[in-house]
Each structure stands twice: as C-alpha cells, then as structure tokens.
C-alpha positions in Angstrom: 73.5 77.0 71.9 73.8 76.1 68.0 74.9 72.3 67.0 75.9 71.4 63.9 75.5 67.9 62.8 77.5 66.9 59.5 78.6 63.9 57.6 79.0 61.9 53.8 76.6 60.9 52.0 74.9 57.6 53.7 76.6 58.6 57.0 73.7 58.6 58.9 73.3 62.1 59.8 69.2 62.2 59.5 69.0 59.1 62.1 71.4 60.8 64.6 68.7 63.7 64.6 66.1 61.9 64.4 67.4 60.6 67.8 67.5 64.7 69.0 64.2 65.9 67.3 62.9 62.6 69.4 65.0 64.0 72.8 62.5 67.3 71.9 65.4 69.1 70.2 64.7 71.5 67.1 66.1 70.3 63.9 67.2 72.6 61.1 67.5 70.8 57.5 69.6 72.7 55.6 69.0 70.6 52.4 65.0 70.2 52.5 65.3 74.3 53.4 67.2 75.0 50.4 64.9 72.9 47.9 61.9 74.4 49.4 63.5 78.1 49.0 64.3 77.5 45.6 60.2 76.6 44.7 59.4 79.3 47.1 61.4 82.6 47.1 60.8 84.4 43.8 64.3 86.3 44.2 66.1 82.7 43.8 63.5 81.2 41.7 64.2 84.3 39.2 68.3 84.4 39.8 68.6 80.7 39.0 66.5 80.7 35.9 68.5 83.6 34.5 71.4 81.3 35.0 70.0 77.8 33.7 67.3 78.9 31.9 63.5 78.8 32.1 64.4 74.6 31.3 65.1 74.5 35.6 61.5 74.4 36.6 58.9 72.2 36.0 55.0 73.3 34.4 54.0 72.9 37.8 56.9 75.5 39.4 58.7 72.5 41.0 62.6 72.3 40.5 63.5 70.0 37.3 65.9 68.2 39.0 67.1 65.6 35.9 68.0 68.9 34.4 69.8 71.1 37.0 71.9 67.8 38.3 72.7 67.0 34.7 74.2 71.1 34.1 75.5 70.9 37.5 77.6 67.5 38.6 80.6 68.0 36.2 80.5 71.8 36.0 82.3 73.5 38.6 81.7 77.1 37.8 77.8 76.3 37.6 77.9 74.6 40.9 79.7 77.3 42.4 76.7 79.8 40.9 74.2 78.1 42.0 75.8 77.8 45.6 76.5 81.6 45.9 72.3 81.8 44.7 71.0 79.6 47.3 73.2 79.6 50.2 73.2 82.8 51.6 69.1 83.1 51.4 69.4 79.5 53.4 71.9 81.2 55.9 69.3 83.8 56.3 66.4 81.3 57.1 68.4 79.3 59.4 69.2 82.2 61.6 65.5 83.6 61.5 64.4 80.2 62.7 67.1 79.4 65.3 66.8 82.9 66.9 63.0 82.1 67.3 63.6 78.4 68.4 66.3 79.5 71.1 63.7 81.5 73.1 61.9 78.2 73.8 64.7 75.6 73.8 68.3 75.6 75.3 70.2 74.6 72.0 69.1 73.3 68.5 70.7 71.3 65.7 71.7 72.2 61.9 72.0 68.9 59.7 74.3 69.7 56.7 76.3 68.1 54.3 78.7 71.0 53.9 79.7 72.4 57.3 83.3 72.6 56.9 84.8 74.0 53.5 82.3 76.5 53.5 83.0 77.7 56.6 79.5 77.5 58.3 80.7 75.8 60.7 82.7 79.2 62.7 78.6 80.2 63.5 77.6 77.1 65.3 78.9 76.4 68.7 79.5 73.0 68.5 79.8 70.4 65.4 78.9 67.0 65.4 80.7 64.4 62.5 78.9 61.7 62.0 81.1 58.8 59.8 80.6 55.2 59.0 82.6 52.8 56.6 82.4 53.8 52.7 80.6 50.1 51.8 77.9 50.7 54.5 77.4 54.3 53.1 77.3 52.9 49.5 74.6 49.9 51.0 72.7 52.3 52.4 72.3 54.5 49.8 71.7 52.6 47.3 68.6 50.7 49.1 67.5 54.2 50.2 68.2 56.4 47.1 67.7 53.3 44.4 71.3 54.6 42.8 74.1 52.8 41.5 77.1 51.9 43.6 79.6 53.9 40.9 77.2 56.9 41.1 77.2 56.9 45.0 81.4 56.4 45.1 81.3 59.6 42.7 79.4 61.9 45.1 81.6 60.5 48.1 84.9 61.2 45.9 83.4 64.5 45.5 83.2 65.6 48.9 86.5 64.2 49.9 87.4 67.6 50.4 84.9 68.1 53.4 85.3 65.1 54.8 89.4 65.7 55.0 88.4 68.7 57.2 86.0 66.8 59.7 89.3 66.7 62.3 87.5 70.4 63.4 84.3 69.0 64.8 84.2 68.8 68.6 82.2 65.5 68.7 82.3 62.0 66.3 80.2 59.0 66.2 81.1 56.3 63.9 78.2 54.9 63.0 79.5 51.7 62.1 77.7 48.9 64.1 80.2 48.2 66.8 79.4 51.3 69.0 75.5 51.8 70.7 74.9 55.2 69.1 71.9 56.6 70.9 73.3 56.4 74.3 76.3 58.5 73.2 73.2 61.1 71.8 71.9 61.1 75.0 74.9 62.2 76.4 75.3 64.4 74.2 71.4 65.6 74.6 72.7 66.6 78.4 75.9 68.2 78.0 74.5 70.8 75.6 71.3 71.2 77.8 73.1 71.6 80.8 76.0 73.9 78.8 73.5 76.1 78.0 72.4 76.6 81.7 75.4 76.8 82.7 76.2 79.7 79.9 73.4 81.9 81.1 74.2 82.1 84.5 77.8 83.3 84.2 
C-alpha cells in the first residue's frame, strides 16, 4: 500500500511522519529527493542549466538557490519548466524506492506539498491532508524558516489552488491543538498495516 501525506506550508506534514518513520514506516521526501536529484543527476543538472543558465549552480555544484527562487517565484512559465525537468526524474525515484521498500514493509508514505493539482495523487492508494490554522502556519514558519510573515502568506496564497482540492484525500488531521494527533496516527498506523494483510489474502 502507497500513502500519501500532503499539506500547506507550516501544516505539519514532516511531524505527522516523523510520528510513521517512528511506528517503523518508510518515508519518501519528495522535496529533499528532488533537491538532491538536481546536485546529483547529470541529465537534470544539464537540462536546467540550459534553461537558467550556468548562474543556477554554485562553484561547489550545489543548487544557487537565491538565484533559481528569484527567476522562478513570479514567473509562471519558468516554474512550469523547471517542474516538467525535475518532476518526472522524482516520479521515477519514488517508484524505484517504494517498489523495493514494499517487499519488506506492508505500506509506505510519500510527503509532498503537491499531491493534488498535479495529479500524483491517482498513484497512491490512500492520501493523508494534514491542515492547521493560517496564523499557526505563518508562527511556525517563520520561527522555523527565519522568513517574514508577508513572504510566508505569499507562498500560502500561492498554493490556494492545491489546497482547494484537499476535499479528495481519504484522511485529515487538523493539526491545530485541540485534537491529540498521534493517537489518530496510530490508528491510522493499523488500518493501513492491517489493509494491506487483508489485500493479499483476497
């Protein structure tokens, strides 16, 4: 079984699988796979310099982050460029590694922070939203990332359009302080374990 765990920025998705990975369940990044793909596979590390120029990497071959952000945020076409570059080598290395992970464990979880509009979400048997209240994503964010309020509420205005499509996860959890999160993982942590049992014997 495939689970895929989504959410806004400052949501707390990477606790909620921290919770899993602690429950012994595989956890896929898709973001720390895709920044280590793009220092690492020569075919995107070529592609996306043809596209921004030799300017995108660093002396030391790491990814020049000021400078892609700065020609991506406000450029929808670039965006779009690099997403058709990176995504599909990420979709690759996801399956590769959750084919090998499956022979050992019952499910495992993808963390994402596009599930929905992109449609990755049809592959994964299950999808978890995680949501919490846009001034504790902001609070959060800003003591984690050391950002601005304005710049976080841009990103979040930005991917309104995901989060108007998290009706088609199976699961939520608000994490907002007034539910007990981790016993609801637990739970969680059993039906999938036990679904997948169940699965292979029919």
């Amino acid at each position: 079984m495939q689970v895929g765990i989504t959410g806004g920025i400052g949501a707390g998705k990477s606790f909620i699988c921290r919770v899993f990975k602690v429950l012994g369940t595989p956890i896929y990044n898709a973001d720390a796979s895709a920044k280590m793909l793009m220092t690492e596979d020569p075919e995107i590390i070529y592609e996306i310099k043809q596209v921004f120029g030799e300017e995108a990497y660093l002396e030391n071959g790491k990814l020049n982050r000021a400078y892609l952000a700065n020609q991506i945020f406000n450029d929808q076409k670039k965006l779009t460029t690099m997403n058709e570059i990176v995504h599909p080598r990420v979709a690759a290395h996801y399956e590769n590694w959750a084919e090998i992970q499956l022979k050992k464990h019952p499910y495992v979880v993808k963390e994402a922070a596009l599930m929905f509009s992109n449609g990755n979400y049809k592959k994964l048997d299950k999808v978890i939203v995680v949501d919490a209240p846009i001034e504790k994503r902001i609070q959060r964010v800003v003591a984690r990332d050391h950002r601005s309020p304005k710049q976080i509420e841009d990103i979040i205005e930005k991917q309104k359009k995901e989060e108007d499509l998290f009706s088609l996860a199976d699961y939520r959890l608000d994490n907002d302080d007034s539910t007990l999160l981790i016993p609801q993982i637990i739970e969680l942590h059993k039906t999938f374990s036990v679904g997948q049992k169940e699965s292979e014997l029919i």
